[in-house]
N, C-alpha and C positions, 0 to 999 in steps of 0.2 A: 808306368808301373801297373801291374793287372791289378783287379778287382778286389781285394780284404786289405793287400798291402798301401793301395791309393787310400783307404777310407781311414787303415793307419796312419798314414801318414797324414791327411787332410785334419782330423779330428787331433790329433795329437800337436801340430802346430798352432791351430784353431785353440785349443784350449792354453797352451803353455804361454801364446799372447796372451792370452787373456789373467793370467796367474800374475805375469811380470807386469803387467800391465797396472797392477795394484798397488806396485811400490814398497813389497813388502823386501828389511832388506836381508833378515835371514833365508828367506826364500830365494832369492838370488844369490846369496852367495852357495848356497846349497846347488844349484844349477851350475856354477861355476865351477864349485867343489867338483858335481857329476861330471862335467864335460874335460877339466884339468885332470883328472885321475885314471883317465882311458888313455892320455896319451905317453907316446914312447920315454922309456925311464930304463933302469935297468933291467925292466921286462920290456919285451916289445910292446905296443898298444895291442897286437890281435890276441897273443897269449891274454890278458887286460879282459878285454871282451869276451872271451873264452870263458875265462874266472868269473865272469856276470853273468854269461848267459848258465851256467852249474849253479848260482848262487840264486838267478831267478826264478828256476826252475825247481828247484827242492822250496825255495816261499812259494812257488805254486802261483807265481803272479804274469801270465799270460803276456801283457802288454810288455811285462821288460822283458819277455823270452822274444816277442818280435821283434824289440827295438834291439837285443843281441844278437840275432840270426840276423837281422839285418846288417848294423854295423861287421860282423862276422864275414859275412859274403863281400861285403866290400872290399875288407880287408885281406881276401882271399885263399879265405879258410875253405878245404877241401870236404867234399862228402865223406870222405874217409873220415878226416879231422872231425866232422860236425858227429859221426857216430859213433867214435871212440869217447866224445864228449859227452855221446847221450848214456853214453855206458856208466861214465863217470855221475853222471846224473840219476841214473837207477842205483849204482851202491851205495851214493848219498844220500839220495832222499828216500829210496824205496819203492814200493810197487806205486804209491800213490801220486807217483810222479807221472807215470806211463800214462794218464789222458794228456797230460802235457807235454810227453815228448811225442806223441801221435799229432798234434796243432802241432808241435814244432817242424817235425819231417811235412807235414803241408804248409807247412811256409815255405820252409824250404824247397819245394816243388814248385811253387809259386816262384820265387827267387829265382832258380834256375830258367823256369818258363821266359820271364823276363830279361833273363842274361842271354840268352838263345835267341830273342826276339830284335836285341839291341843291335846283337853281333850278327844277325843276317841282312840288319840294316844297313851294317856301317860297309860303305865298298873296300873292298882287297885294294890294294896301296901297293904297286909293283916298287920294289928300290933298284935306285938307279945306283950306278958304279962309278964310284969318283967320290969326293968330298960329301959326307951328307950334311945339314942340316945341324949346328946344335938345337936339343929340347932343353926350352926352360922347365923351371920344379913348380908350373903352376899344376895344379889337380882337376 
């Protein structure tokens, strides 16, 4: 993972041990609470994430706008989809949101950088003809 988004990640794991680490237990359940409320429900999980990254973006709080472009890209949300998003993000919060969808769209640059990088690595996989293979649902 390139360079702002490794140091995100590095620093944000580095710390959240450190949080749990405490034994506090509203504090983990609250962790809980955050990580049970993105997944699939009668929304999808990436609409979920969607509605975070517009809600983190109008509080103006940077680090969840990464940890939602992140999860977002994972989940395989489209450039189209991430700027219909940011649009939603401007008639929410207003112009004071625009230094923070300008960091957004460079993460997002960053993200694709890294998904271009991955997928040049991984080699072409000719399929053969005949029976293939079942895939298990591990991720």
């Amino acid at each position: 993972m390139p360079g702002k988004l490794a140091a995100f990640h590095e620093f944000r794991s580095r710390m959240n041990e450190k949080l749990l680490s405490k034994g506090n237990l509203q504090l983990k359940r609250f962790f809980n609470l955050d990580s049970q409320v993105y997944t699939d429900g009668a929304l999808p999980g990436r609409t979920k994430e969607l509605m975070g990254l517009v809600a983190s973006a109008v509080l103006r709080c940077d680090d969840c706008i990464t940890y939602h472009m992140i999860q977002c890209a994972e989940a395989g949300v489209s450039d189209e989809e991430f700027f219909e998003t940011f649009n939603v993000i401007l008639i929410v919060g207003g112009s004071i949101t625009i230094p923070h969808i300008r960091r957004a769209v460079e993460t997002l640059e960053e993200l694709r950088a890294g998904q271009s990088e991955r997928s040049e690595a991984v080699p072409t996989v000719t399929k053969r003809k005949g029976k293939q293979p079942k895939q298990g649902k591990g991720r």
